[in-house]
TITORLO-972224 format. One record per atom (N, C-alpha, C): residue in one letter; atom name; x, y negated, z. Coordinates in Angstrom, 3 decimals, padded with zeros to 6 digits. Last residue first. Example, Ala and Ser with C-alpha at 12.3 -4.5 7.8 and 13.67 -1.06 7.14 Angstrom:
TITORLO-972224
+---+----+----------+----------+----------+
! r !  a !       px !       py !       pz !
+---+----+----------+----------+----------+
! S !  N !  012.850 !  002.250 !  007.080 !
! S ! CA !  013.670 !  001.060 !  007.140 !
! S !  C !  012.900 ! -000.030 !  007.870 !
! A !  N !  013.190 !  005.690 !  007.800 !
! A ! CA !  012.300 !  004.500 !  007.800 !
! A !  C !  013.200 !  003.300 !  007.800 !
+---+----+----------+----------+----------+
***
This chain:
TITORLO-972224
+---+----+----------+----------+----------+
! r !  a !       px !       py !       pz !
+---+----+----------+----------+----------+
! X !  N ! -034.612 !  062.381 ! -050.549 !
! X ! CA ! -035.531 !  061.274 ! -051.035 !
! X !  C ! -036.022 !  060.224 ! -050.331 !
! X !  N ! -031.386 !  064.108 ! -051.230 !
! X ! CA ! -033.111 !  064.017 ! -050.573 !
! X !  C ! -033.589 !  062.889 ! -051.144 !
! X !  N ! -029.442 !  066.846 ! -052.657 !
! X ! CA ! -030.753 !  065.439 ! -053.055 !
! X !  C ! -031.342 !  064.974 ! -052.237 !
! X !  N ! -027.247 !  067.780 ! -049.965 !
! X ! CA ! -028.089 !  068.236 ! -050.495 !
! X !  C ! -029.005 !  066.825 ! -051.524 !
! X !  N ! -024.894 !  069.756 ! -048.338 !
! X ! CA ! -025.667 !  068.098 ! -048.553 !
! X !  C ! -026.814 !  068.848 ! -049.743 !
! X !  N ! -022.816 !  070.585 ! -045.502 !
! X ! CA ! -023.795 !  070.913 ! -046.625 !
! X !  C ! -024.370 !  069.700 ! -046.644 !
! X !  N ! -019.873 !  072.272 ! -044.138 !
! X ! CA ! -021.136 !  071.186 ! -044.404 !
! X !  C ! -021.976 !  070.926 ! -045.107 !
! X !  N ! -017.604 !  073.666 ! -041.013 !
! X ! CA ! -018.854 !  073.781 ! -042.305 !
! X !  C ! -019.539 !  072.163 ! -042.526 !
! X !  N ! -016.723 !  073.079 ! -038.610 !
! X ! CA ! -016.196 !  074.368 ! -039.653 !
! X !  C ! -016.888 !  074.330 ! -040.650 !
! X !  N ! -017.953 !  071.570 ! -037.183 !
! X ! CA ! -016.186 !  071.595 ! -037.393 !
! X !  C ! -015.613 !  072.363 ! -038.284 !
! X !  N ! -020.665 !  070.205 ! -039.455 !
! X ! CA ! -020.251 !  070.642 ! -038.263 !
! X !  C ! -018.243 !  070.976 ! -037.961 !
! X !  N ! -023.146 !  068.163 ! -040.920 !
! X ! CA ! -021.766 !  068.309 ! -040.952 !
! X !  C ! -021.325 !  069.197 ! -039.401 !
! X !  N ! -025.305 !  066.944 ! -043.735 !
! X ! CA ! -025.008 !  068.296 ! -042.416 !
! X !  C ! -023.725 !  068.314 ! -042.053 !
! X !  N ! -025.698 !  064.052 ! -045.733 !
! X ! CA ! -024.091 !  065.525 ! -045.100 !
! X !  C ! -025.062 !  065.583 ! -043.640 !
! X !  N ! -027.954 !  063.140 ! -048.035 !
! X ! CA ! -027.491 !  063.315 ! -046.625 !
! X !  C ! -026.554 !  064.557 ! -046.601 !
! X !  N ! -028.568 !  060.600 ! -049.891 !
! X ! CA ! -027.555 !  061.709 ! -049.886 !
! X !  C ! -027.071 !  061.836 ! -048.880 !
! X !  N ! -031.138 !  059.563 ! -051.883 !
! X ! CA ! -030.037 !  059.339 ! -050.746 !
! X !  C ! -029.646 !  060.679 ! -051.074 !
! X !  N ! -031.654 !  057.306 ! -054.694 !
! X ! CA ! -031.208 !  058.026 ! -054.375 !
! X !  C ! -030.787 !  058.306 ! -052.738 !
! X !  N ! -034.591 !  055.896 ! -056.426 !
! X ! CA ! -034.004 !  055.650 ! -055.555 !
! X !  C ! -032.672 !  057.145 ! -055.185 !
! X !  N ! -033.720 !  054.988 ! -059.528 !
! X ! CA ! -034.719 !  055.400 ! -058.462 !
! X !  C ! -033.691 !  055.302 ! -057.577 !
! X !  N ! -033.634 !  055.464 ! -063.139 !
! X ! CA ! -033.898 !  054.595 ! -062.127 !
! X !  C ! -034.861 !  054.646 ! -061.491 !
! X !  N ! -031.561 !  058.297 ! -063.735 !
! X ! CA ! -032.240 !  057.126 ! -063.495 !
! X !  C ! -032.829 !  056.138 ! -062.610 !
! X !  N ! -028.884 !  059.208 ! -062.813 !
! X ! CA ! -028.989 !  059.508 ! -064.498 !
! X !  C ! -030.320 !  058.274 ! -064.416 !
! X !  N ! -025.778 !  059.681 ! -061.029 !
! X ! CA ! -027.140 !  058.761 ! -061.269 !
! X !  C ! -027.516 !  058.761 ! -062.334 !
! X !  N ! -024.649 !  061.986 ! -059.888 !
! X ! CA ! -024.435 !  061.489 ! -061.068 !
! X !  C ! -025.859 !  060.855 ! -060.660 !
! X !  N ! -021.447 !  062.671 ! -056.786 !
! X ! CA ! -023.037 !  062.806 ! -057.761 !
! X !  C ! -023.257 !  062.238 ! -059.057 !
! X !  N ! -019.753 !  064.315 ! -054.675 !
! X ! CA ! -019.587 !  063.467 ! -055.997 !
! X !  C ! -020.926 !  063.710 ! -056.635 !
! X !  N ! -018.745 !  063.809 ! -051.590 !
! X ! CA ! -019.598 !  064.400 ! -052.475 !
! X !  C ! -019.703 !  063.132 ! -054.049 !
! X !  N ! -015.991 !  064.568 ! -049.390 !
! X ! CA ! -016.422 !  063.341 ! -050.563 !
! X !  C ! -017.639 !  064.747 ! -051.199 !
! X !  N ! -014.873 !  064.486 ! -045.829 !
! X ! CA ! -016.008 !  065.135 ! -047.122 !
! X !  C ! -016.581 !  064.450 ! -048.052 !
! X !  N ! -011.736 !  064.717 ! -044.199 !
! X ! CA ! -012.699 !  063.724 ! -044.672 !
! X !  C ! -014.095 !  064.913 ! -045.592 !
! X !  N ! -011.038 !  066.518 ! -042.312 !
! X ! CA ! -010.681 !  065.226 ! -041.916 !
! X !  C ! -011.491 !  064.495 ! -042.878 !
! X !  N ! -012.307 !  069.740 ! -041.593 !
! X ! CA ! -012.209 !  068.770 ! -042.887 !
! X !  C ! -012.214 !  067.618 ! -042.342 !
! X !  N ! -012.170 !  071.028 ! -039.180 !
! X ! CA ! -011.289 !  071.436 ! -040.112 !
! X !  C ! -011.301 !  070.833 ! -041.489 !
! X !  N ! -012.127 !  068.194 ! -036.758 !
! X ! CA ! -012.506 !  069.374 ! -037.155 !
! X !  C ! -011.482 !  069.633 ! -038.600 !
! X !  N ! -010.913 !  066.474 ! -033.688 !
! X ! CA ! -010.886 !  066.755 ! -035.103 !
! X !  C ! -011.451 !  068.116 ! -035.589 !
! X !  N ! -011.861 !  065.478 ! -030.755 !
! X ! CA ! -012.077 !  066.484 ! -031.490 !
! X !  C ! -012.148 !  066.283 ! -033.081 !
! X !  N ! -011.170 !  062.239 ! -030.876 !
! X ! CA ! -010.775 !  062.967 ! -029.734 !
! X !  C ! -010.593 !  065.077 ! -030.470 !
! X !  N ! -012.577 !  061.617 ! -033.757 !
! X ! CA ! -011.926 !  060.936 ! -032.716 !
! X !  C ! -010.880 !  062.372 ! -032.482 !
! X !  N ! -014.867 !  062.009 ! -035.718 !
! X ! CA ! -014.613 !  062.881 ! -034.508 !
! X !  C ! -013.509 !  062.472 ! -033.512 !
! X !  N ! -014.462 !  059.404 ! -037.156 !
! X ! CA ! -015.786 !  059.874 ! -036.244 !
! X !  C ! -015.349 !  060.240 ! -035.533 !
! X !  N ! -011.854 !  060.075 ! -038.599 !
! X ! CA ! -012.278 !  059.077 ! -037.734 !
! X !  C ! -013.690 !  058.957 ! -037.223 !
! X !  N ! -012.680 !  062.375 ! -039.902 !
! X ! CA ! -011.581 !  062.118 ! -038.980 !
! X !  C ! -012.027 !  060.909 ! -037.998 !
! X !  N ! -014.639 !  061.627 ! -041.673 !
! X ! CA ! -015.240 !  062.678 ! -040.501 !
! X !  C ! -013.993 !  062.690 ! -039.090 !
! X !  N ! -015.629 !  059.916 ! -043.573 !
! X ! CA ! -014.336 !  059.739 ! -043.429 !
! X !  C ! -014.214 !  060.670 ! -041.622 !
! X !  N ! -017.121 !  060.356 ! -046.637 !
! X ! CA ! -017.072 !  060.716 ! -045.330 !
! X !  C ! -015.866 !  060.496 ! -044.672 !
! X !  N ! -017.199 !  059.433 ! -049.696 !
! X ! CA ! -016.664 !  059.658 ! -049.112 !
! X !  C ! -016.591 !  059.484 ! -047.511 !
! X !  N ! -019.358 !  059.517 ! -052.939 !
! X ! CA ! -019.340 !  059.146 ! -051.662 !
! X !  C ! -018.018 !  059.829 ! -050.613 !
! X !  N ! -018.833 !  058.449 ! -056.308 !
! X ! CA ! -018.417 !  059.758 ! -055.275 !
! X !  C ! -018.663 !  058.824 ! -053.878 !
! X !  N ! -020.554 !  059.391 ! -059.294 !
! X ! CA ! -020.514 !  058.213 ! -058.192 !
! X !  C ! -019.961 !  059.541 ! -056.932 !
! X !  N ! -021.198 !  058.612 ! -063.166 !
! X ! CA ! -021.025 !  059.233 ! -061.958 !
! X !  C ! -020.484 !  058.641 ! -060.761 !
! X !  N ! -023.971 !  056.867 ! -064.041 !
! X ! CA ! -022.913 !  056.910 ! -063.976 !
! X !  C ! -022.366 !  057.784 ! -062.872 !
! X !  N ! -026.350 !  054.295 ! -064.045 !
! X ! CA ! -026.071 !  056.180 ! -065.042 !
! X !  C ! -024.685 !  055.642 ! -064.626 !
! X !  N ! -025.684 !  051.956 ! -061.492 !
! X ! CA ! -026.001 !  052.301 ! -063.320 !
! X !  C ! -026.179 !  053.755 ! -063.468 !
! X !  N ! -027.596 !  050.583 ! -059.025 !
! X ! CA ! -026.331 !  051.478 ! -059.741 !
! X !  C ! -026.750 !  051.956 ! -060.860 !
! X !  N ! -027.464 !  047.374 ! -057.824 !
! X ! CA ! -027.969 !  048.483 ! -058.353 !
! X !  C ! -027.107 !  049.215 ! -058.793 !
! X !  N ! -025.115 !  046.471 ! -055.384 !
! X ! CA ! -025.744 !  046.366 ! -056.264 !
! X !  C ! -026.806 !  047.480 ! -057.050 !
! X !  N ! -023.913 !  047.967 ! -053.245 !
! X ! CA ! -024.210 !  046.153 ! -053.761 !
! X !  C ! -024.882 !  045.762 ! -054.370 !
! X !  N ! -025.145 !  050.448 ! -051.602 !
! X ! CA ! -024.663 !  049.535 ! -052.803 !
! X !  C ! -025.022 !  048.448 ! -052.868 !
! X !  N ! -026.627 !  051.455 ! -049.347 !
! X ! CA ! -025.080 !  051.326 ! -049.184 !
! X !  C ! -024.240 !  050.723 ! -050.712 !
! X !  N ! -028.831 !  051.437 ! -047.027 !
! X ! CA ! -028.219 !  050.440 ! -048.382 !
! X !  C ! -027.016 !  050.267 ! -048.530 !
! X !  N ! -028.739 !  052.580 ! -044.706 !
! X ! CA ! -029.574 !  052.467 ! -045.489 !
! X !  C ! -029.600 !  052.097 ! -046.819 !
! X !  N ! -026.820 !  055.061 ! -043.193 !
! X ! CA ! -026.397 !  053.827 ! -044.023 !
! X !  C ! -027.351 !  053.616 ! -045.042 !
! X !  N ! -027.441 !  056.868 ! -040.196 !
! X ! CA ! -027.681 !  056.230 ! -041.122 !
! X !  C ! -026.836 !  054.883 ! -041.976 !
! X !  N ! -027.415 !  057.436 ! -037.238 !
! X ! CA ! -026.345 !  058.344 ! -038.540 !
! X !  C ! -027.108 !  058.019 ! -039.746 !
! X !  N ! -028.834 !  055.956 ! -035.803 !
! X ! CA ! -029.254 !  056.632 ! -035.896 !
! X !  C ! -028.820 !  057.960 ! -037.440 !
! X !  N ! -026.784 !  053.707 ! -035.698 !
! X ! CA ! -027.251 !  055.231 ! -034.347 !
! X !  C ! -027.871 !  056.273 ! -034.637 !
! X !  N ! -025.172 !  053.767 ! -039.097 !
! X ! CA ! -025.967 !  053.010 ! -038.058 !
! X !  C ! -026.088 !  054.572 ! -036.400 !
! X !  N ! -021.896 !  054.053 ! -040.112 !
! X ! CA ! -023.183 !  054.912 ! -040.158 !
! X !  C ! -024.278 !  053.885 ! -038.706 !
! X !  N ! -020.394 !  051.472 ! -042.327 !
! X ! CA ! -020.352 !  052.692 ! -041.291 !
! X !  C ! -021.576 !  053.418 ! -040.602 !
! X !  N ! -019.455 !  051.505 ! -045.652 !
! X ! CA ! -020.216 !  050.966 ! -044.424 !
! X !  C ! -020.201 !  052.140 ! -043.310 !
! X !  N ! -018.820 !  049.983 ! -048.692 !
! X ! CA ! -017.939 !  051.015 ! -047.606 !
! X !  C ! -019.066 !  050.152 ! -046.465 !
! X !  N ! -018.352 !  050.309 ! -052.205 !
! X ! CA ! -018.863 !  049.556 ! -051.177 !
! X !  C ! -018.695 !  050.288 ! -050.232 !
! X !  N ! -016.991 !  050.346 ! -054.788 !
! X ! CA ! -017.900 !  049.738 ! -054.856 !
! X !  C ! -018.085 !  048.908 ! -053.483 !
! X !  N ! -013.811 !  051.503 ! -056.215 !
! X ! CA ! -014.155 !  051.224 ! -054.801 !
! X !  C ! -015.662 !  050.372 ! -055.516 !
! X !  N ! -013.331 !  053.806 ! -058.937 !
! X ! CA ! -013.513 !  051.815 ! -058.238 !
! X !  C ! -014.121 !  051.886 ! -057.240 !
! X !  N ! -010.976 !  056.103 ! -060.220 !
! X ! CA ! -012.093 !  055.893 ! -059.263 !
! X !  C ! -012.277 !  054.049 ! -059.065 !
! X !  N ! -010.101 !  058.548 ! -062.632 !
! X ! CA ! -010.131 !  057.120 ! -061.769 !
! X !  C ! -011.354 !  056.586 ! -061.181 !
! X !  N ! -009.638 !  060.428 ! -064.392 !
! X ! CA ! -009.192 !  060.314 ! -063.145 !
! X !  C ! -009.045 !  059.118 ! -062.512 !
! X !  N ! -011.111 !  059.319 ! -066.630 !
! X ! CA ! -011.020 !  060.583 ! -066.294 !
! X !  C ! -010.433 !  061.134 ! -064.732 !
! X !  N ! -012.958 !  056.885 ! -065.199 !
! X ! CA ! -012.243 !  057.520 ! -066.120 !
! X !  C ! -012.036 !  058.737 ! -066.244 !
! X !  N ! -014.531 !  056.008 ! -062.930 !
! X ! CA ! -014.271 !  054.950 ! -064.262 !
! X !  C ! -013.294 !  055.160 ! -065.336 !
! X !  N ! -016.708 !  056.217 ! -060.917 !
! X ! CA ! -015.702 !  056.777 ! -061.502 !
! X !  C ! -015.619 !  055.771 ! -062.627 !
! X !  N ! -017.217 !  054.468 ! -058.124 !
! X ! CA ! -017.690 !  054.923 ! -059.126 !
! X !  C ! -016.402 !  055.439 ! -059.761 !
! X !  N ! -017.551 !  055.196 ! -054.081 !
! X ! CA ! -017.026 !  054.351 ! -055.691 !
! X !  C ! -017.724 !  055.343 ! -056.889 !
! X !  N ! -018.245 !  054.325 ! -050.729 !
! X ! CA ! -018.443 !  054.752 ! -052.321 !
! X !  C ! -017.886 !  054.007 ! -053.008 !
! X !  N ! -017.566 !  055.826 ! -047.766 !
! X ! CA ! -017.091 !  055.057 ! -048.443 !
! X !  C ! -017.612 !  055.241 ! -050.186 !
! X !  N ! -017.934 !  055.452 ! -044.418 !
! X ! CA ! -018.305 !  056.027 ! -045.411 !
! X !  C ! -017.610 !  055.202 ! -046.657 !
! X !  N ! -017.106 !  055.953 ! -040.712 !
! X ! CA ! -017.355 !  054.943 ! -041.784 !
! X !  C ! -017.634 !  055.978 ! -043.509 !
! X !  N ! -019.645 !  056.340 ! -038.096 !
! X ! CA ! -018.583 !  057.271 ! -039.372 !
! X !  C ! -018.868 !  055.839 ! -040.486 !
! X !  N ! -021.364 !  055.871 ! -036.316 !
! X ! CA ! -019.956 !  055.358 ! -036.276 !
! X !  C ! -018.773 !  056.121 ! -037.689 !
! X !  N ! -023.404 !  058.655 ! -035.732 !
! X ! CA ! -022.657 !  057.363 ! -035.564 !
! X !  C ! -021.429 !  057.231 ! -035.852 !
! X !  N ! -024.865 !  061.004 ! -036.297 !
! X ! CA ! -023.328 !  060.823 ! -036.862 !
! X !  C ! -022.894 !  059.602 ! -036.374 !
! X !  N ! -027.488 !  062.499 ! -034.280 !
! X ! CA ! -027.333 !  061.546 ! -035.337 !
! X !  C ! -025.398 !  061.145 ! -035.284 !
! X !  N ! -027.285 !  066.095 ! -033.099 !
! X ! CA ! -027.582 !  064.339 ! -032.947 !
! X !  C ! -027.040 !  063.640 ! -034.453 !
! X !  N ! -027.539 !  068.662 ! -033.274 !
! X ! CA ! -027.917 !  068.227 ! -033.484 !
! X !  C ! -029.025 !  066.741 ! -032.945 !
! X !  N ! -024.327 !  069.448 ! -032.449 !
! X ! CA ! -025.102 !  069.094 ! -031.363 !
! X !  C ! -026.734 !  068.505 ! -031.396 !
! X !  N ! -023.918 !  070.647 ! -034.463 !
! X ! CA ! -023.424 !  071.268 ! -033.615 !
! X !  C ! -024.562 !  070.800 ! -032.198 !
! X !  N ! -024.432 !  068.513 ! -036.820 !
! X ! CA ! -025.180 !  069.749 ! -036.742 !
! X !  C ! -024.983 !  070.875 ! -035.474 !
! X !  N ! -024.991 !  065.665 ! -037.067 !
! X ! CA ! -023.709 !  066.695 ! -036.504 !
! X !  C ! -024.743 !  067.716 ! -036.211 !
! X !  N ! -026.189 !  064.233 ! -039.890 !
! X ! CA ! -026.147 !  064.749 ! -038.475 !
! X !  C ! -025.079 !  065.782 ! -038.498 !
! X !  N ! -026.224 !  060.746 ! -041.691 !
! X ! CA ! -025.296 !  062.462 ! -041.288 !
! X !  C ! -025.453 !  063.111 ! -040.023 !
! X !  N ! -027.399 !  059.652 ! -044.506 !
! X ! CA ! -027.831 !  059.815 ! -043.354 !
! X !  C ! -026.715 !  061.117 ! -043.313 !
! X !  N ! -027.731 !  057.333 ! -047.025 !
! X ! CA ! -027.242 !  058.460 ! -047.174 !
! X !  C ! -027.592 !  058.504 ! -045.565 !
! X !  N ! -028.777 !  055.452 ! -050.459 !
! X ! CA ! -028.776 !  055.667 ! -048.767 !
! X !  C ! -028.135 !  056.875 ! -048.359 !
! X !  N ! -029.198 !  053.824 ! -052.913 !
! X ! CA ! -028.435 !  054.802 ! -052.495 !
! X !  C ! -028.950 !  054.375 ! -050.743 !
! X !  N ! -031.005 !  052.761 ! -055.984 !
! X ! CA ! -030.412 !  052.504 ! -054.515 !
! X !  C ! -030.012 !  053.719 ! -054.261 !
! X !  N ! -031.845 !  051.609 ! -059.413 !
! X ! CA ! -031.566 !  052.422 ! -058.807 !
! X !  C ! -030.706 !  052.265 ! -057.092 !
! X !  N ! -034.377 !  049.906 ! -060.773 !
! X ! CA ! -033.154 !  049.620 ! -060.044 !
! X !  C ! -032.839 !  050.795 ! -059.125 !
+---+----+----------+----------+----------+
***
């Protein structure tokens, strides 16, 4: 049974992302997307379990919604979708580095 988690530090101040809502779907065509599941980041810039369900082989886009975090200070990407592929069964997370000008993610485990 494959899971998802994902974690975001602000890399500027390196603290934990609170409060960022997030958002996943699956793809389901050539240009189409299905909403799965949407949660907002715990204190410690965490979303431990962010599918409903197990997730199949299939490709899968997460979406950062960084506008609404940063509030007050907007940076130069209002949102950051990473798009991945689940090929088996395991666990997956997927943490964003995120600062006003830059971001990086990466596999973790």
């Amino acid at each position: 049974m494959s899971t998802l988690s994902t974690h975001v530090l602000d890399a500027v101040t390196g603290t934990p992302a609170e409060g960022m809502p997030v958002l996943l779907e699956q793809r389901t065509g050539a240009d189409g997307w299905t909403s799965l599941a949407g949660g907002t980041t715990d204190g410690d810039g965490r979303i431990r379990d962010l599918a409903p369900a197990a997730l199949e082989p299939a490709v899968y886009r997460l979406t950062f919604d960084t506008d609404a975090w940063a509030a007050g200070a907007p940076g130069f990407y209002p949102e950051v979708s990473i798009v991945f592929r689940v090929t088996e069964d395991r666990h997956y997370h997927v943490p964003l580095l995120l600062s006003p000008f830059a971001y990086s993610t990466y596999r973790g485990s």
